[in-house]
Structures are given as C-alpha cells and as structure tokens.
DOFISE-232395 format. One record per residue (C-alpha): residue in three letters; x, z, y. Coordinates in steps of 0.02 Angstrom, whole numbers, m for minus. Each point is the difference from the previous one (the first is absolute). Layout:
<recs>
@type ALA&east X&up Z&north Y
...
</recs>
This chain:
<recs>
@type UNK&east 709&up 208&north 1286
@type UNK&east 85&up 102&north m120
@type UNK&east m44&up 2&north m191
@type UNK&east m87&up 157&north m5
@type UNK&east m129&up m61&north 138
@type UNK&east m7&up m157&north m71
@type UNK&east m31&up 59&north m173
@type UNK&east m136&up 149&north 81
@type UNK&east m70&up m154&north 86
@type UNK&east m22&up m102&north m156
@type UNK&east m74&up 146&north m117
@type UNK&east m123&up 33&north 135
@type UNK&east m71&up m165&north 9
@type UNK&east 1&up m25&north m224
@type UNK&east m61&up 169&north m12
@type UNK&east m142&up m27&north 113
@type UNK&east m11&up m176&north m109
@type UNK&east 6&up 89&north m174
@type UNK&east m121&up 129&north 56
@type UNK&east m123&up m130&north 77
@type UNK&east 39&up m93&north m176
@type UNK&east m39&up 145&north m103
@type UNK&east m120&up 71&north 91
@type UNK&east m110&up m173&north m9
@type UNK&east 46&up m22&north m208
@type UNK&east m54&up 171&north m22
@type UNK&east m163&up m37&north 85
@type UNK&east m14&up m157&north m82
@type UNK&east 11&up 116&north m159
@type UNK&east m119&up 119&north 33
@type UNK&east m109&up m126&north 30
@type UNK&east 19&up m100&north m132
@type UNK&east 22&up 160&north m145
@type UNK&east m189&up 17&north 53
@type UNK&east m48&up m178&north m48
@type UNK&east 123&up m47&north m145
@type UNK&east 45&up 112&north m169
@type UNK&east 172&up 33&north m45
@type UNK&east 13&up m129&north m131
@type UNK&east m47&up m130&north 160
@type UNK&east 161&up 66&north 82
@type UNK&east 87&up m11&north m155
@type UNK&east m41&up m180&north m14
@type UNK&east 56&up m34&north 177
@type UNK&east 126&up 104&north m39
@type UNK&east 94&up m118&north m150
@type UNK&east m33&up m128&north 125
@type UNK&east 127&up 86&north 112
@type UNK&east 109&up 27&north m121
@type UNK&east 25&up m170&north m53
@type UNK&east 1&up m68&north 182
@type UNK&east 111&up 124&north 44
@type UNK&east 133&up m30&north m151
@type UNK&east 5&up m180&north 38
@type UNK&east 16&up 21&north 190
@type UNK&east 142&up 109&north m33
@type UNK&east 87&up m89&north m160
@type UNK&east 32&up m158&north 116
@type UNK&east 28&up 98&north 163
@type UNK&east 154&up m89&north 83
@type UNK&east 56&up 126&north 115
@type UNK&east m38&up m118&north 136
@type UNK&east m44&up 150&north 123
@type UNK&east 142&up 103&north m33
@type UNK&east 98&up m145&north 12
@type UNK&east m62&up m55&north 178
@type UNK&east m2&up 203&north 61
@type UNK&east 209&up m23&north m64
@type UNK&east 54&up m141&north 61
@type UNK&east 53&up 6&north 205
@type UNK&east m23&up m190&north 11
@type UNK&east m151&up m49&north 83
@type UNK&east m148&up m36&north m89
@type UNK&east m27&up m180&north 9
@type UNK&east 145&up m20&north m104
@type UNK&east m77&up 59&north m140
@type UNK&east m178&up m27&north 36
@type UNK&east m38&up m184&north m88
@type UNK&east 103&up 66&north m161
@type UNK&east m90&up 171&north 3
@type UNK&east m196&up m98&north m2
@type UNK&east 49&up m116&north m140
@type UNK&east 51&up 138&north m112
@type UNK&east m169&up 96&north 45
@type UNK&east m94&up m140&north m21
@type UNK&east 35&up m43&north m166
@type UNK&east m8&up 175&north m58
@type UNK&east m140&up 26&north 59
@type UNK&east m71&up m146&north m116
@type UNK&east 119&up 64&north m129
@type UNK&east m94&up 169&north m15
@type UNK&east m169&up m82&north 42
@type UNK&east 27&up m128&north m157
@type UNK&east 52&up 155&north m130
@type UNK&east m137&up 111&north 57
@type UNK&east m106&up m162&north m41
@type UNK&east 69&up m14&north m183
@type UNK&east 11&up 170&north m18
@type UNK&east m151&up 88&north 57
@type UNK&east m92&up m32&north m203
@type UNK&east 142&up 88&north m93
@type UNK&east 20&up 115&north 123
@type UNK&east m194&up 58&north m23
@type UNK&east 5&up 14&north m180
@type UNK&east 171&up 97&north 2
@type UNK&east m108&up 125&north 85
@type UNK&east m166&up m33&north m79
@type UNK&east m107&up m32&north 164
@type UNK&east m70&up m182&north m5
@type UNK&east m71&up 34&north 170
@type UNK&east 177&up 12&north 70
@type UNK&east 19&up m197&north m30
@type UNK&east m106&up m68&north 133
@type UNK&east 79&up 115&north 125
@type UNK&east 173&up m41&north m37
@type UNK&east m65&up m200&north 28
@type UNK&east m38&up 63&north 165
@type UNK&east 155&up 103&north 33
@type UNK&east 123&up m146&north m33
@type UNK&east m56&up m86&north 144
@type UNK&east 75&up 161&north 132
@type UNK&east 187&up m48&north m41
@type UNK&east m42&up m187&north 14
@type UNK&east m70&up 27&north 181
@type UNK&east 146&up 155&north 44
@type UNK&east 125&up m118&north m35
@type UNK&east m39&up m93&north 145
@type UNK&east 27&up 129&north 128
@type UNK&east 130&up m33&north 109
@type UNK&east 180&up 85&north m31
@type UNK&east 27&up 48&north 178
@type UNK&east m118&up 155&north m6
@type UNK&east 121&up 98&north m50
@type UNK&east 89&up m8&north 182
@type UNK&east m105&up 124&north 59
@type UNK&east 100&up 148&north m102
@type UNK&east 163&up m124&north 19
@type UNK&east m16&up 39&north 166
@type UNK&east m87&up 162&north m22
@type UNK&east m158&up m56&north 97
@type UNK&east m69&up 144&north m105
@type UNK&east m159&up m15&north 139
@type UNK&east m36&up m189&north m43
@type UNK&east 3&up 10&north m182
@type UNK&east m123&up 168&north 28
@type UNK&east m124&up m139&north 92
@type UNK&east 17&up m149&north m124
@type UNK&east m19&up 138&north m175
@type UNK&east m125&up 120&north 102
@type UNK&east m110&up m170&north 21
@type UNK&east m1&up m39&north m194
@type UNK&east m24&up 167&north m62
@type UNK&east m167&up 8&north 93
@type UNK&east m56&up m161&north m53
@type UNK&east 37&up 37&north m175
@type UNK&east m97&up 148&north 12
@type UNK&east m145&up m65&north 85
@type UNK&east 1&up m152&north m133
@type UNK&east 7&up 98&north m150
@type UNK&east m138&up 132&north 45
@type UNK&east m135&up m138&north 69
@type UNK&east 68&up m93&north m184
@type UNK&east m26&up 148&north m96
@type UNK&east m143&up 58&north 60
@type UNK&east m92&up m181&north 4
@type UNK&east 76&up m13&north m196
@type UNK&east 17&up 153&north m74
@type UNK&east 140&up m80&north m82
@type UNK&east 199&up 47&north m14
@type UNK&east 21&up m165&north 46
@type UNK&east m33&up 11&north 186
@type UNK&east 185&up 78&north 18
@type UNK&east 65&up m144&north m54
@type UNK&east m102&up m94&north 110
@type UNK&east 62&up 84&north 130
@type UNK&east 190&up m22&north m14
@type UNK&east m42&up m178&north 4
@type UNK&east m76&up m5&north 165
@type UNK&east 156&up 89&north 60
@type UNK&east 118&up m116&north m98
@type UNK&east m88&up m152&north 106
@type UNK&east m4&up 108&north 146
@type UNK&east 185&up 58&north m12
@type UNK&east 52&up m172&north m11
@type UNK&east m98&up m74&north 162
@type UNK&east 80&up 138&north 91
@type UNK&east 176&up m20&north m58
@type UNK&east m2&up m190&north 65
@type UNK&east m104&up 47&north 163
@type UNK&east 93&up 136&north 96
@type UNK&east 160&up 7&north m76
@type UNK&east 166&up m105&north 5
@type UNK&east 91&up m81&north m52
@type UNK&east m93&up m94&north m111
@type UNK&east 72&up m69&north m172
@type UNK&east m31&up m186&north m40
@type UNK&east 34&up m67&north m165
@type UNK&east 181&up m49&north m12
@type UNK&east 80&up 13&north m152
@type UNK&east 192&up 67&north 18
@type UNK&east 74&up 16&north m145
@type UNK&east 140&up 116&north 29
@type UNK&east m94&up 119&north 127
@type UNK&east m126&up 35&north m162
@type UNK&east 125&up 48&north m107
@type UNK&east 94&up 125&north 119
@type UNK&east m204&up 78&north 28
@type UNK&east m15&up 5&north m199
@type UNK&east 169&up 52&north m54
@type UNK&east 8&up 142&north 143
@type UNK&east m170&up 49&north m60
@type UNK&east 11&up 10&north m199
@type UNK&east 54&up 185&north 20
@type UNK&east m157&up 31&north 115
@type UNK&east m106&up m75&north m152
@type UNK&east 77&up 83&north m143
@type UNK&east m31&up 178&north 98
@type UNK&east m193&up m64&north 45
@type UNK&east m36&up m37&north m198
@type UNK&east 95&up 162&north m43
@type UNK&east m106&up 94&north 135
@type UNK&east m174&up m77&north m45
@type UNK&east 40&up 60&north m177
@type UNK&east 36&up 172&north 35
@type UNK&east m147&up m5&north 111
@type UNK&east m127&up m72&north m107
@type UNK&east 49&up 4&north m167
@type UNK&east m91&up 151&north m1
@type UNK&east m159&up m85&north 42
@type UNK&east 13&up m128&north m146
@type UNK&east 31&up 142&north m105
@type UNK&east m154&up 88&north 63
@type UNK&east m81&up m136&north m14
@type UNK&east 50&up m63&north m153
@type UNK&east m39&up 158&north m110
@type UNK&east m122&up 98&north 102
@type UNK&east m102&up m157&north 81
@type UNK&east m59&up m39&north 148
@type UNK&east m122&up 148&north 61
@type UNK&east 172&up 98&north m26
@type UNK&east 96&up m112&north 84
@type UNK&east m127&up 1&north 140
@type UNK&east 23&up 185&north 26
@type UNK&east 199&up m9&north m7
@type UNK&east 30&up m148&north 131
@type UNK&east m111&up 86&north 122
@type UNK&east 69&up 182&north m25
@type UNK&east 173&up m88&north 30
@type UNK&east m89&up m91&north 170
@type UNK&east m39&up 185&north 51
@type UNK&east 166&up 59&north m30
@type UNK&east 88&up m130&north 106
@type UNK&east m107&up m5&north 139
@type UNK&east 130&up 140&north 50
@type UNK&east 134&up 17&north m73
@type UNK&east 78&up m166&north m54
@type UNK&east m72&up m71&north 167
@type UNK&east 102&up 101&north 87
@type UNK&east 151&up m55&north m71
@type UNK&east m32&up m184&north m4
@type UNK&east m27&up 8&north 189
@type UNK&east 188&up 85&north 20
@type UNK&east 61&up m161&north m109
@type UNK&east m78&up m122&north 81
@type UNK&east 64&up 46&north 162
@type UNK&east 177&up 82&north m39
@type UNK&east 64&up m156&north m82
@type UNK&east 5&up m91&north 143
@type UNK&east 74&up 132&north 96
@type UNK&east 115&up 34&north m116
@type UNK&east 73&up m176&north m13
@type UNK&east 32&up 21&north 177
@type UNK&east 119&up 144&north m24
@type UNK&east 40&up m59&north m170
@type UNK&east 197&up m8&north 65
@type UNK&east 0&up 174&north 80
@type UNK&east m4&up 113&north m158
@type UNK&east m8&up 157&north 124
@type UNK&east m149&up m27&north 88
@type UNK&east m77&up m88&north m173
@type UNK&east 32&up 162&north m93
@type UNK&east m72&up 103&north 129
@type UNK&east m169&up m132&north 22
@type UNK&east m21&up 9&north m179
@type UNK&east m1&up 180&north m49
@type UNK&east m107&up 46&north 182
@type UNK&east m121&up m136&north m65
@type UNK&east 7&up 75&north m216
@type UNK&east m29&up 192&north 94
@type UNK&east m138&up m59&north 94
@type UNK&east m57&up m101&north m146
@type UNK&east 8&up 137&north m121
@type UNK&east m91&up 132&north 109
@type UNK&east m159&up m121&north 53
@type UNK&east m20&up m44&north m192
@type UNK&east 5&up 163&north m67
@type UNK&east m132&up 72&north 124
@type UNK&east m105&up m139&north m41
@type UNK&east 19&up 12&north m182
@type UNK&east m43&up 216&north 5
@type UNK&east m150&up m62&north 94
@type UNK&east m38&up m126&north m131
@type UNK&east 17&up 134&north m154
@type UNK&east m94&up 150&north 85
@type UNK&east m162&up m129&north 40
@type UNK&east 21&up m104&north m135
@type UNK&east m175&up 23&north m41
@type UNK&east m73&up m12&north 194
@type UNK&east 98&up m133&north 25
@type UNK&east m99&up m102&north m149
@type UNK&east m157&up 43&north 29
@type UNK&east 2&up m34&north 158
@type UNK&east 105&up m182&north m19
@type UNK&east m80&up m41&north m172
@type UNK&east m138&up 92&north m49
@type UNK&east m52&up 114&north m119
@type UNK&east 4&up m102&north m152
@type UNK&east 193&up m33&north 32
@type UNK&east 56&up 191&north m21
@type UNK&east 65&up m31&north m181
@type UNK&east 141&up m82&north 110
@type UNK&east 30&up 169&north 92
@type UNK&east 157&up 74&north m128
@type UNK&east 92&up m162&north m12
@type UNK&east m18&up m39&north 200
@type UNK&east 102&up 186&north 2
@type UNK&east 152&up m81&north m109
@type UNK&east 0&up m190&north 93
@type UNK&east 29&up 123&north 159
@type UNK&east 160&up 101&north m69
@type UNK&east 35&up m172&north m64
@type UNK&east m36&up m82&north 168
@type UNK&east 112&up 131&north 99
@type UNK&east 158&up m41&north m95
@type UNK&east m25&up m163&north m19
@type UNK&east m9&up m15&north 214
@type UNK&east 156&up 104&north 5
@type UNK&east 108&up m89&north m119
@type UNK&east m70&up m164&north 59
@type UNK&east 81&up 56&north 178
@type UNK&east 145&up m72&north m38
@type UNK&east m34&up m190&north m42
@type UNK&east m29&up m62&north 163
@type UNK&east 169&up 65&north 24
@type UNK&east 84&up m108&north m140
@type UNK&east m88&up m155&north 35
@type UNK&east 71&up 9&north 195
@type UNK&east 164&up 17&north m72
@type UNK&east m43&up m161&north m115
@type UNK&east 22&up 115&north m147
@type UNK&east m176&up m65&north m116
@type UNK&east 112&up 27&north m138
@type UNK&east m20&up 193&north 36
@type UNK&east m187&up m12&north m5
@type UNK&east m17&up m104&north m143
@type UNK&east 112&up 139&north m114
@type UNK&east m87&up 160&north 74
@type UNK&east m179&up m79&north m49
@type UNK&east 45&up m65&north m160
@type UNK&east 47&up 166&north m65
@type UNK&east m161&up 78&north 67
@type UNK&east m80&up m159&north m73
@type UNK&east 79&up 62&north m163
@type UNK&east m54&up 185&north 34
@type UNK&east m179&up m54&north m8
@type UNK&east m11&up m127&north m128
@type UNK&east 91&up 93&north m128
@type UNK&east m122&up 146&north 26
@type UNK&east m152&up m66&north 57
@type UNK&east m81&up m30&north m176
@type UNK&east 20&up 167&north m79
@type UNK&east m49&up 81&north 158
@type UNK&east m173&up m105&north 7
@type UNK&east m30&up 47&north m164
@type UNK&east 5&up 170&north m6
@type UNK&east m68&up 41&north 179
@type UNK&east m90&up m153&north 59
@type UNK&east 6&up m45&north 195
@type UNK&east 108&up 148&north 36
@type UNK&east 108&up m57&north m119
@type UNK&east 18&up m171&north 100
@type UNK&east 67&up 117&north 138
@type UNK&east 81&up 125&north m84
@type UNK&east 127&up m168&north m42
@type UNK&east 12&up m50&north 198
@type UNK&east 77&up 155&north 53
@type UNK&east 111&up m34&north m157
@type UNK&east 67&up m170&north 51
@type UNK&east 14&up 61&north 168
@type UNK&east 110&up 134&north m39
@type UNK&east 111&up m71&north m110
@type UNK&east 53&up m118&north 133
@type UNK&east 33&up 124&north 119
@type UNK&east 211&up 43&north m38
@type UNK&east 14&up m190&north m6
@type UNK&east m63&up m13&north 170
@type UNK&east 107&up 159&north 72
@type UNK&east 162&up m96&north m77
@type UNK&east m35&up m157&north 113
@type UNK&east m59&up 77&north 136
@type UNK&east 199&up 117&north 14
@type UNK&east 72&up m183&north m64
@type UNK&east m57&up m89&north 161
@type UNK&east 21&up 138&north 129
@type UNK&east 211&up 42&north m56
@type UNK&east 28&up m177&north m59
@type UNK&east 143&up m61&north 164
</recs>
C-alpha cells in the first residue's frame, strides 16, 4: 500500500479516535460545568498541571524510540518497562512531596488533598506495558482506535456517575485512576510481547541516551503550553484559570486535534520513506496543505460561534471566556500548522530540530507573558501564544529547506 493510502488510512481511524475523544471530554464538560464552579476546575486544573510537568520532565522517549528503531520489539521491551516503571514512581514520589508547596504557591489549600490523590496515576501508568505502542509501529491505526475508544468511554462514564454522586472536582481524578488500572490489565491481557523484569544494562542506556532530546523538547513544550496557566493562575486565581483552561479545551477540540492526528500517523509513514527525499517532500507538504485547510475552516467556525459554541458546551455562566476562546483559536491555527512539521524531524531522528524551534517559542511566551497578563488579563495569556508561536516560525522554515536539499 502506498504512503498516501496508508497515511489516509491512519488519519481516518485517529480522527474518528480524536473526535470520539473529544466529543466524550466535551460532554464530560458540559456535564460537569453544570455541577462544579470554575474555581473547582481550576483546582483540578493545577492538579494537571503538576501531573502533567512531571510526566513530561522525566519522559524517556521510550515510544519514539520503539516507533524508530526497525529491530523488533522484544529487543527492547524488558529495558523499555524498567525505565517506565521507575518513573512512574519517580513522578508519583515528587507529586507526593510536592503537592503542600505546590498549594500554597497558588494559595488553594484544597488543591493538597487532590494532588495526594493524583500522585498515585503515574505510579499505576508506569506499569503499562511498552508494547502498546506497536499498534502505530505497525500502523494498526484500527486497533489502537479499539483499545483508546474503550478508555475514553470509561473515563467518561466514571467521572460523570463520580461527579454527580460528589459534587466534587475530585471525581476526575478518580476517574483517570480507574483507567490507569484499567489501561494496565489490558496492556498485559491482549497484547504481546510482554516485558518481564530484566535488567540490561546497556539496552537502557541506548533507550535513555536516544531519548534525552525527546525529553528536553517535552519540558520545553509543556512550558510553552502551560506556563500560561500558572501564570493565570498565579495572578488571576483559580475561577480565572478555570475559564482559560476550558476556553483553550474549546479551541482544540478542532483545531489542534486535527493536527495531532496528522502527527501521529505521518511519523510512521514518514520513517518509512525517510530515505526517499522525493516522495517524503511530496507526503509532507500534501499532508501540511491538507493540514492547513481543515484547521483554518475549523478555527473561522470557532471565531464566528464563539459565543454558541459556549453556551451550548459550558453554559451561560462561562461566557466571560467567549473573547479569549477567539485568540487561543488564531493561536490554535498556527500553532497546528507550524507544528506540521515535527513529526517530520523526529522520523528523520532530528529531536534536536524540535527541541530549538520550541525553545524559541518557549522564549516568545515567557518573555512576554507577564506584561501581557497585566495589562489585559486572560487575553493577554493569549495574546503571548500567538507570540511564541510566531517567533518560531523562520526557525522552522530554515530546517525544514535544510533537510529537503541537504544530499
């Protein structure tokens, strides 16, 4: 099958996964907006943050790794679990420590219990068995739709019956740690090979050193994607930060969606044509016009019924969020059109591209995120994404004409 069927294939299947995805969180939303304030999301909202920043901070790279490598899996399997597992308690232990500071830094004692809770998700995720990722490997696009498709539901179901039992921002939590357990049983059940716990000293080192690249452009991308929320929540508080994080939900539903599904799939479809520059050149801009078209149409939708869109998702007493969900969509459609072009580096093992062209938009942000929060509030927050995101844009034009004419 060629690479533009195979590719069509693949996008069909995590497009109908992403929608399915969204379409359940936004539901699980709407649900939940009607039972919990904004400062309830807020709190479960630092709880992501922090979860999130330590997941990433230690991230190995062990599924890019795998998706790279063209030896079979079971060479690497063993290595790849032993690494997981102990970050997995790595993350689990500083969320632990953490999760006291981390409440008074942002004023919200009721934040501490929550985070308890939270550190036990990596401490069960690590667990999950490495070879899941064969399914886009071997761009089985249809099985991984079946095994993600499965949790997504159950995480709804979990944290509606939670939340509406409770009351309580608390019940989200709850529910990514039925799906943590769940994930794990599943991993071990139906798919193979299996890892064991054999420690090889060498093998770990290749997964970590080939990886460190992967991590430094993770912690560089978590900052540039939520340093904005610390900031919100740091100087506005948490009702604010309630209304930001789900504008920017709203706004992604769409439009960054669309381009994560082109990533996910393209970079194992562009490793196999990774030697044929002609046919990779042509894959990649086909898949950037296509890209560019579907986000833009979603984000002019997004703008024009910015306020339908909330009232209908969130309610009525969310529509202060209804200006700055307009900016996180302009910021959303450049951000899935610049973005285009990472999957492409990382299937020519070039991380090092991806770590440069997000640390300047990192830069972009944080230099300008302060000023811009004080003078206009939330829009400020994403007046400074569409900053960073620009900025970064000529740096990732440069690469982009250095790999296609470099012999």
């Amino acid at each position: 099958m060629g690479y533009f069927k195979s590719t069509l294939r693949g996008v069909s299947w995590m497009a109908a996964l992403r929608f399915l995805n969204r379409s359940l969180g936004t539901l699980r939303i709407a649900i939940l907006a009607r039972l919990l304030t904004p400062s309830q999301f807020g709190v479960f909202g630092i709880g992501l943050l922090v979860l999130g920043f330590l997941e990433i901070a230690t991230e190995t790279g062990i599924n890019v790794f795998l998706i790279q490598e063209r030896a079979r899996l079971e060479k690497y399997i063993n290595s790849a679990y032993i690494v997981s597992i102990f970050r997995g308690f790595l993350i689990s232990f500083s969320i632990f420590i953490l999760a006291a500071p981390i409440s008074t830094f942002f004023n919200t004692p009721e934040a501490y219990s929550l985070l308890i809770l939270t550190s036990f998700i990596p401490l069960i995720r690590g667990f999950v068995n490495p070879a899941v990722v064969k399914f886009q490997k071997n761009l089985e696009f249809n099985k991984e739709f079946i095994k993600e498709s499965f949790l997504f539901i159950l995480e709804t179901v979990v944290a509606i019956v939670v939340g509406v039992a409770t009351r309580n921002e608390k019940s989200l939590i709850v529910a990514m740690l039925v799906v943590a357990i769940v994930e794990v049983a599943i991993s071990f059940l139906f798919i193979k090979p299996r890892p064991k716990l054999k420690f090889e000293r060498e093998l770990i080192q290749k997964v970590i050193n080939r990886g460190k690249w992967v991590t430094g452009s993770g912690i560089l991308d978590y900052i540039f994607t939520h340093f904005d929320d610390v900031v919100v929540g740091k100087i506005l508080g948490p009702f604010y930060l309630g209304l930001y994080q789900n504008a920017y939900k709203i706004s992604s539903l769409l439009v960054i969606e669309t381009e994560r599904v082109f990533n996910k799939v393209t970079f194992p479809v562009y490793i196999t044509i990774s030697a044929d520059k002609k046919r990779l050149s042509a894959a990649f801009f086909k898949t950037t016009a296509v890209i560019s078209l579907g986000v833009i149409v979603l984000g002019l939708i997004l703008i024009v019924f910015s306020e339908e869109i909330i009232l209908l998702v969130l309610g009525e007493p969310w529509l202060e969020a209804k200006e700055v969900l307009k900016v996180l969509t302009i910021f959303g459609v450049l951000r899935a059109i610049s973005n285009s072009t990472f999957s492409l580096f990382l299937a020519q093992k070039k991380q090092e591209l991806v770590v440069l062209i997000t640390f300047v938009s990192t830069l972009g942000l944080v230099l300008t995120i302060f000023p811009l929060v004080q003078k206009y509030a939330l829009l400020g927050a994403a007046y400074s994404t569409i900053i960073g995101t620009l900025v970064s844009l000529p740096l990732s034009v440069y690469f982009l004409r250095k790999v296609f004419t470099k012999k």
